[in-house]
mmCIF file as gemmi writes it, N, C-alpha and C atoms, coordinates in Angstrom:
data_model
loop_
_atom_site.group_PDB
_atom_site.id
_atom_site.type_symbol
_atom_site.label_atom_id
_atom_site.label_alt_id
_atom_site.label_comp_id
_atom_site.label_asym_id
_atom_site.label_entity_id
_atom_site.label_seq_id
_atom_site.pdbx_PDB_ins_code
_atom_site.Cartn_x
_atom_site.Cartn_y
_atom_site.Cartn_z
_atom_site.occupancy
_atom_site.B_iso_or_equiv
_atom_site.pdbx_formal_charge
_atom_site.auth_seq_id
_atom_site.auth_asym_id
_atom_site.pdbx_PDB_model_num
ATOM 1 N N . UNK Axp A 1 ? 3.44 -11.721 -13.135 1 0 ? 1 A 1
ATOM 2 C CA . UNK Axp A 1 ? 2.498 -10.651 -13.425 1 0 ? 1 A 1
ATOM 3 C C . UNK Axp A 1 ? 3.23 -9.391 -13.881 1 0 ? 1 A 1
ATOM 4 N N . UNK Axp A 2 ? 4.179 -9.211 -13.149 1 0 ? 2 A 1
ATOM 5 C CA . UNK Axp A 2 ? 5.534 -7.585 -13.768 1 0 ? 2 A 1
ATOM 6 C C . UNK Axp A 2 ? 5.775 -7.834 -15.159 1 0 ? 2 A 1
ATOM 7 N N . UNK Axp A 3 ? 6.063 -9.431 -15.058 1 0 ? 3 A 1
ATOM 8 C CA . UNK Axp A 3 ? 6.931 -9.546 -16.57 1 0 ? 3 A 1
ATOM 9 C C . UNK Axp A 3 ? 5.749 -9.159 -17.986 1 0 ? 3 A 1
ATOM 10 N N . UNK Axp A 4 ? 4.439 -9.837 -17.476 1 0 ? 4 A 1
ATOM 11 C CA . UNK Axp A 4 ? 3.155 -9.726 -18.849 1 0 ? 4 A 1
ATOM 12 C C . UNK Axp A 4 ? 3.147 -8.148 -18.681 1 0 ? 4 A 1
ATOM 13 N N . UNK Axp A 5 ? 3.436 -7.016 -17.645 1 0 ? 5 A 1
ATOM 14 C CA . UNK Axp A 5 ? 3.402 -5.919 -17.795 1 0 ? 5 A 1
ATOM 15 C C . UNK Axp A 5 ? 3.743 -5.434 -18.585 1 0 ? 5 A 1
ATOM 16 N N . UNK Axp A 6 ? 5.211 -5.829 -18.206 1 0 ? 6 A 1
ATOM 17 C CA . UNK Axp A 6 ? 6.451 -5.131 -18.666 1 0 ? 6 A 1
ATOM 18 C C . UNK Axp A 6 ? 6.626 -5.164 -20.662 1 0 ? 6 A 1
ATOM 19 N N . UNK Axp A 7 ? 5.611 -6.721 -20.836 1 0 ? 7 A 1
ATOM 20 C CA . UNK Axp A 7 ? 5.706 -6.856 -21.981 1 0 ? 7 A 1
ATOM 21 C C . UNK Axp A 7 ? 4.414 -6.426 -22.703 1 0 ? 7 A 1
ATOM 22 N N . UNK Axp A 8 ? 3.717 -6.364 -22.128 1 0 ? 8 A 1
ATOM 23 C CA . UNK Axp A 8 ? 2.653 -5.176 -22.782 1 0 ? 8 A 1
ATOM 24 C C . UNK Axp A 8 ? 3.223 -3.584 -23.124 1 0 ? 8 A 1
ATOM 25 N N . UNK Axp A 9 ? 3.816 -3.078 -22.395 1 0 ? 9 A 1
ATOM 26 C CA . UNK Axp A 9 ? 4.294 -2.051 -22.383 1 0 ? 9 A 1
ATOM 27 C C . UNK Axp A 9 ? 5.392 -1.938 -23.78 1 0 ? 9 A 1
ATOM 28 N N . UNK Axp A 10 ? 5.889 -2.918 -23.688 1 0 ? 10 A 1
ATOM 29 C CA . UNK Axp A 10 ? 6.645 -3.072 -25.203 1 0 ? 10 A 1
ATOM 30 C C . UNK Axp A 10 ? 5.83 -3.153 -26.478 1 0 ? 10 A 1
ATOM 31 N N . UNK Axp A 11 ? 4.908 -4.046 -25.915 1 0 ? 11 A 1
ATOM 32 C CA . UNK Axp A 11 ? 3.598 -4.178 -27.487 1 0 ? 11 A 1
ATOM 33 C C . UNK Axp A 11 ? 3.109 -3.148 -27.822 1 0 ? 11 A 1
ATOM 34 N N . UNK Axp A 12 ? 2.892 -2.542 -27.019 1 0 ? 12 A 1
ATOM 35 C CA . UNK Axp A 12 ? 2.557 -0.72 -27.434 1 0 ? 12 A 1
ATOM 36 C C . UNK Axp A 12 ? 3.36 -0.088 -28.023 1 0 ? 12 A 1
ATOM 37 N N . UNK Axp A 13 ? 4.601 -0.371 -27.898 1 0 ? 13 A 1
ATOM 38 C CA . UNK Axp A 13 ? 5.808 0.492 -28.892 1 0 ? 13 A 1
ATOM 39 C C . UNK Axp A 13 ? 5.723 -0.111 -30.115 1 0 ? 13 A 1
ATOM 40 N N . UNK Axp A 14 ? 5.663 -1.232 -30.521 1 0 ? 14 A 1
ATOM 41 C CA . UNK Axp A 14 ? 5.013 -1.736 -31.582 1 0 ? 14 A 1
ATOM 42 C C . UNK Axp A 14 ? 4.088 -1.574 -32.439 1 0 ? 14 A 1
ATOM 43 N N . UNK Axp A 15 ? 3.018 -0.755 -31.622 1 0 ? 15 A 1
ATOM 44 C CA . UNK Axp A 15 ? 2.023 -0.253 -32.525 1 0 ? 15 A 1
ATOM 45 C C . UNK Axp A 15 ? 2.28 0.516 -33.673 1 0 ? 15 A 1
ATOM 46 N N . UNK Axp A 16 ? 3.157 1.407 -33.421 1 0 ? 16 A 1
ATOM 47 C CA . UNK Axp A 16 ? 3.879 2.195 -35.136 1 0 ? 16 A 1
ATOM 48 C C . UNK Axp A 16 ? 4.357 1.505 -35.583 1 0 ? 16 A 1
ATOM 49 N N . UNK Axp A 17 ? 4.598 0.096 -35.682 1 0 ? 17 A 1
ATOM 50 C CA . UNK Axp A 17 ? 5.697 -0.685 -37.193 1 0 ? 17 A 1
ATOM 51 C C . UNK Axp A 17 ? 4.446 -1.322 -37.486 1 0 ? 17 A 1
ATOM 52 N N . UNK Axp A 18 ? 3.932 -1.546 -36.388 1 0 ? 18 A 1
ATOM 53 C CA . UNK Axp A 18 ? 2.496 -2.278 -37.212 1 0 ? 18 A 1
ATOM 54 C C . UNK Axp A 18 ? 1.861 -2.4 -37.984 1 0 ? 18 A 1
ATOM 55 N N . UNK Axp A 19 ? 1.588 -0.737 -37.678 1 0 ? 19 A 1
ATOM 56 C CA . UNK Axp A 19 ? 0.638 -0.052 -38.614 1 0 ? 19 A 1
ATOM 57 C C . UNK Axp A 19 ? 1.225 0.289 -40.092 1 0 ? 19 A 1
ATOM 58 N N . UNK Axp A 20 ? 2.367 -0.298 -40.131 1 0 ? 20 A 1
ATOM 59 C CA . UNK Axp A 20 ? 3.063 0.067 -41.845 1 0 ? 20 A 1
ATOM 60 C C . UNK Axp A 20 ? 2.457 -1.68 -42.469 1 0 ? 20 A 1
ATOM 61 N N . UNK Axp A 21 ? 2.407 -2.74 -41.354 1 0 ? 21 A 1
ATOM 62 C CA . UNK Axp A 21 ? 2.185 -3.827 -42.32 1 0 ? 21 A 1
ATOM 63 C C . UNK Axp A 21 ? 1.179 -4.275 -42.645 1 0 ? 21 A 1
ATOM 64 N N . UNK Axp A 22 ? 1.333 -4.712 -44.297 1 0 ? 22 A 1
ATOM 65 C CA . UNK Axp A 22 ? -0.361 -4.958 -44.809 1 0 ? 22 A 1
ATOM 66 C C . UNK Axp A 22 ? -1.021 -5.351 -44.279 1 0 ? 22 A 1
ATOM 67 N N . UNK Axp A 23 ? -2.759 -5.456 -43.673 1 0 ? 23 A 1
ATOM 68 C CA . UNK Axp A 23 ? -3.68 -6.278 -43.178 1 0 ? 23 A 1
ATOM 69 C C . UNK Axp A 23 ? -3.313 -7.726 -43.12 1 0 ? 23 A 1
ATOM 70 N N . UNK Axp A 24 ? -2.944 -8.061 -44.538 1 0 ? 24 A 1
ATOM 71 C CA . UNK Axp A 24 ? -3.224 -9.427 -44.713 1 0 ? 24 A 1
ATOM 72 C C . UNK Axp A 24 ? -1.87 -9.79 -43.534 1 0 ? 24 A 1
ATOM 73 N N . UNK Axp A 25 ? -0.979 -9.357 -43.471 1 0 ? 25 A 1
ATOM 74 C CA . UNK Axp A 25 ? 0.104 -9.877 -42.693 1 0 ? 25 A 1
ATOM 75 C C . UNK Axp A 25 ? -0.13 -9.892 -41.208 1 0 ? 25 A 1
ATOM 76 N N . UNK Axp A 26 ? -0.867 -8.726 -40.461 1 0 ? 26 A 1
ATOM 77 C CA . UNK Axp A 26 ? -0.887 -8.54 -39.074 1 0 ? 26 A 1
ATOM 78 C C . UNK Axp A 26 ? -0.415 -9.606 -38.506 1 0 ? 26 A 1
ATOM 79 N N . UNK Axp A 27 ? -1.65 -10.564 -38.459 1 0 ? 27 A 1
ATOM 80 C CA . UNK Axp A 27 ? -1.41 -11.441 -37.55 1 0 ? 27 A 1
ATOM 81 C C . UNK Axp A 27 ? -0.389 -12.192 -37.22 1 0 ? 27 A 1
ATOM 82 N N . UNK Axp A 28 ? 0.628 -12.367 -38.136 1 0 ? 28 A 1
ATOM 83 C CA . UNK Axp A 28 ? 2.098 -12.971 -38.379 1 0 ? 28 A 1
ATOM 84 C C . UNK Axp A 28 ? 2.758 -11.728 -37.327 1 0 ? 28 A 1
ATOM 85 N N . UNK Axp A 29 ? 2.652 -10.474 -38.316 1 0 ? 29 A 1
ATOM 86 C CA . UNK Axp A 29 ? 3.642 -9.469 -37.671 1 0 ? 29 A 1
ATOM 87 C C . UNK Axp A 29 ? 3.266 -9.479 -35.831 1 0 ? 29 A 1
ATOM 88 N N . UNK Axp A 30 ? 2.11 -9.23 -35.859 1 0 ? 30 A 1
ATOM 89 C CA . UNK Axp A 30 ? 1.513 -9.462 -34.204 1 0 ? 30 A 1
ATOM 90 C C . UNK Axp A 30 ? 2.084 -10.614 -33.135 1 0 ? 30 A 1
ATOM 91 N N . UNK Axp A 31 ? 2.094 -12.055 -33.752 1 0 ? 31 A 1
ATOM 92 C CA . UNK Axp A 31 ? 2.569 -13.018 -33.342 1 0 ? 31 A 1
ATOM 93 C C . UNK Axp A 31 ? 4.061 -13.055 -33.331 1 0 ? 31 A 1
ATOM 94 N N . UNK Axp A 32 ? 5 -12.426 -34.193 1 0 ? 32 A 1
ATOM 95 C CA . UNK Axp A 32 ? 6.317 -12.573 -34.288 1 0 ? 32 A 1
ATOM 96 C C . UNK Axp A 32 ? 6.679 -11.57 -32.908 1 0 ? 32 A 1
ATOM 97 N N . UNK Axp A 33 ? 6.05 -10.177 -32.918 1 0 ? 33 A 1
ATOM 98 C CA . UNK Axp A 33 ? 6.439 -9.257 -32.094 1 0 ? 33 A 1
ATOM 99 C C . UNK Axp A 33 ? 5.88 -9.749 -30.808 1 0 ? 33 A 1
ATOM 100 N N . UNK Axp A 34 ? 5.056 -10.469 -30.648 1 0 ? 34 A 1
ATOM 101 C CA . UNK Axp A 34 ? 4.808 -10.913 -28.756 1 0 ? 34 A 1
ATOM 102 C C . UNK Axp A 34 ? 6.349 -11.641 -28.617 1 0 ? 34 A 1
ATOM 103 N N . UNK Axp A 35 ? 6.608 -12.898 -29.436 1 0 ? 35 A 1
ATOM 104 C CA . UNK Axp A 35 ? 7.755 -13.587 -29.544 1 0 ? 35 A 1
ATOM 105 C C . UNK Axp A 35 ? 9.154 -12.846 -29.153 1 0 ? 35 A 1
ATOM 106 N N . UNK Axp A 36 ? 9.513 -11.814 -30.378 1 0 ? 36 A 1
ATOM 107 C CA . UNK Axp A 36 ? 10.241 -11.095 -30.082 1 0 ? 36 A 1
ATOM 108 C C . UNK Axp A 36 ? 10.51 -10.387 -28.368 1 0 ? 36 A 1
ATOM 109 N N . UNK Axp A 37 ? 9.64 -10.015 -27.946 1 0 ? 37 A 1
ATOM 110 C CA . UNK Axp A 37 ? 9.548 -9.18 -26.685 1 0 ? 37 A 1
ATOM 111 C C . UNK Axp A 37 ? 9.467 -9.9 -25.862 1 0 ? 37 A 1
ATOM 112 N N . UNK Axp A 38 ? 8.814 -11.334 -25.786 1 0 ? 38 A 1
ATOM 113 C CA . UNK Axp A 38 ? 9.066 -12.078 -25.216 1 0 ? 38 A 1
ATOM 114 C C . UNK Axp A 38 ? 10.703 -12.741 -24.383 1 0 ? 38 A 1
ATOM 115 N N . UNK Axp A 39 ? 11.192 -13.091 -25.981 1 0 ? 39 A 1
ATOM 116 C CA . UNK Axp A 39 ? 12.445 -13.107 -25.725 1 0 ? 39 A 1
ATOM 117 C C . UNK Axp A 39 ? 13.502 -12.451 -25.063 1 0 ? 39 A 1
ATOM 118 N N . UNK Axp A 40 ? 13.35 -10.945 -25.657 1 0 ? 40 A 1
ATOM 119 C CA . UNK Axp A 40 ? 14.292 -10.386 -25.569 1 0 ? 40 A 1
ATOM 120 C C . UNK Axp A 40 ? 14.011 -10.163 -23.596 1 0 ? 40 A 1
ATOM 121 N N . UNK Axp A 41 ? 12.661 -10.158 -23.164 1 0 ? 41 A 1
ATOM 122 C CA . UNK Axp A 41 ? 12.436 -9.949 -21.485 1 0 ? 41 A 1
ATOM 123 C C . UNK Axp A 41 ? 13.406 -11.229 -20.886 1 0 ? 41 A 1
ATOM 124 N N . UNK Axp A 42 ? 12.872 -12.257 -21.259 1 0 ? 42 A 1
ATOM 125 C CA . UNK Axp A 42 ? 13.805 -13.627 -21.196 1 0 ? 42 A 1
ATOM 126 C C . UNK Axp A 42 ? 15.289 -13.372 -20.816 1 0 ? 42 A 1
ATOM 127 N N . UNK Axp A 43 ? 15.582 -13.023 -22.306 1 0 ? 43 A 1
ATOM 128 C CA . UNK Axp A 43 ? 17.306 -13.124 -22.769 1 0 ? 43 A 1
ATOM 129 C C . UNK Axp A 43 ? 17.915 -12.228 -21.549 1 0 ? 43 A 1
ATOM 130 N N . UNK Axp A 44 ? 17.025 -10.938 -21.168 1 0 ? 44 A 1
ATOM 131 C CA . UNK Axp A 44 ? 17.743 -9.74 -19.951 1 0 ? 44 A 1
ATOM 132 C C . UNK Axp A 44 ? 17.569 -10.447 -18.767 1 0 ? 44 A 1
ATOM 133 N N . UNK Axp A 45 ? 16.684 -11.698 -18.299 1 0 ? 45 A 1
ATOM 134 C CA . UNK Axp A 45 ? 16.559 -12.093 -17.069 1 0 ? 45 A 1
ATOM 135 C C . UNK Axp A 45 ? 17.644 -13.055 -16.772 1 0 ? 45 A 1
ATOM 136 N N . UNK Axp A 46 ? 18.042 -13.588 -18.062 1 0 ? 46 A 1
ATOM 137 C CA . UNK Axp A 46 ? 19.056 -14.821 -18.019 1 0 ? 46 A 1
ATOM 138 C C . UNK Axp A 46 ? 20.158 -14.242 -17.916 1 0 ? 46 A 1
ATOM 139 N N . UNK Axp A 47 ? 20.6 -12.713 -18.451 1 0 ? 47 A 1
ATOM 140 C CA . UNK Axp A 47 ? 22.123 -12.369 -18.154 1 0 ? 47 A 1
ATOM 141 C C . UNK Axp A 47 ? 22.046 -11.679 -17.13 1 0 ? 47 A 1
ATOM 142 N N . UNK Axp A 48 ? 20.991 -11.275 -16.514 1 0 ? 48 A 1
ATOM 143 C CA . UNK Axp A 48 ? 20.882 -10.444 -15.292 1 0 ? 48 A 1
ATOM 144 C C . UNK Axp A 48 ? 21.358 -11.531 -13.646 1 0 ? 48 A 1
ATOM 145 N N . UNK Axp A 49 ? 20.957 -13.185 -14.007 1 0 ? 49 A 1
ATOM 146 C CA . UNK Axp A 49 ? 20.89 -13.83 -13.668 1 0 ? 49 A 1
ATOM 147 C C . UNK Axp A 49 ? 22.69 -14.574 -13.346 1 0 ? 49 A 1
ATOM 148 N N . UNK Axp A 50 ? 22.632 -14.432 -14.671 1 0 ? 50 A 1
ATOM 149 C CA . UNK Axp A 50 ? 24.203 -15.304 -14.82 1 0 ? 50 A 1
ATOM 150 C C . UNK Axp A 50 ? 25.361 -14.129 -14.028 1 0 ? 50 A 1
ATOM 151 N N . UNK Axp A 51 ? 25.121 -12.777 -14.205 1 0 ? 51 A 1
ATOM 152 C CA . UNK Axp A 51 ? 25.759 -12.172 -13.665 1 0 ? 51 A 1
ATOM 153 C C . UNK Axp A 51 ? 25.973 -12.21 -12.095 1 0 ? 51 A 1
ATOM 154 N N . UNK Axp A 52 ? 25.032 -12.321 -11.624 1 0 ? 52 A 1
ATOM 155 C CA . UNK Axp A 52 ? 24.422 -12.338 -10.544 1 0 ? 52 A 1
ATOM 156 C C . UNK Axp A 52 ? 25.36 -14.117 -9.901 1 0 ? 52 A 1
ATOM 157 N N . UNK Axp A 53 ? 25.383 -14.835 -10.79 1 0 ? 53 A 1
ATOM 158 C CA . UNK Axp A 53 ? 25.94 -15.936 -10.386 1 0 ? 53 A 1
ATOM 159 C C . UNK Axp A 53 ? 27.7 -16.032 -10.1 1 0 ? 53 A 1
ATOM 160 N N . UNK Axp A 54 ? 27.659 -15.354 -11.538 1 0 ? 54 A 1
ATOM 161 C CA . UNK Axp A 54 ? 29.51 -15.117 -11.757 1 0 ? 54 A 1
ATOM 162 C C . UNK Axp A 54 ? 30.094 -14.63 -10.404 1 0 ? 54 A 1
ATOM 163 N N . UNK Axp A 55 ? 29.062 -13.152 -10.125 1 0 ? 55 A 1
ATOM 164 C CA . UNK Axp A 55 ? 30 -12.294 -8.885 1 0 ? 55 A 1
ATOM 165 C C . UNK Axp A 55 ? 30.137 -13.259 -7.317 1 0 ? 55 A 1
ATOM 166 N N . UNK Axp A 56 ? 28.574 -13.812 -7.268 1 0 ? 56 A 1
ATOM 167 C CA . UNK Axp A 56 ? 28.553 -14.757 -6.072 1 0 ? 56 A 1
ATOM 168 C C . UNK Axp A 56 ? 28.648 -15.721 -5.69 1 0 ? 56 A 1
């Protein structure tokens, strides 16, 4: 439930590049950027993780 927060909170920063791309595109640009933010929440849990492994 933190993480769909956390990534809403990012989709909102998104709203200004958005709004530069044509209509016809949104839905691509919309779908790429959940992806994107998706990931990148991912990618910080996995090195937050591995670190977490290395030290202990």
């Amino acid at each position: 439930m933190i993480k769909n927060k956390n990534i809403s909170l990012d989709l909102k920063q998104f709203n200004e590049i958005l709004k530069l791309v044509p209509d016809n595109k949104k839905a691509v640009a919309k779908s790429l950027i959940t992806e994107i933010t998706f990931m990148s929440k991912t990618l910080g849990e996995l090195k937050k993780s591995n670190r977490k492994d290395r030290s202990g």
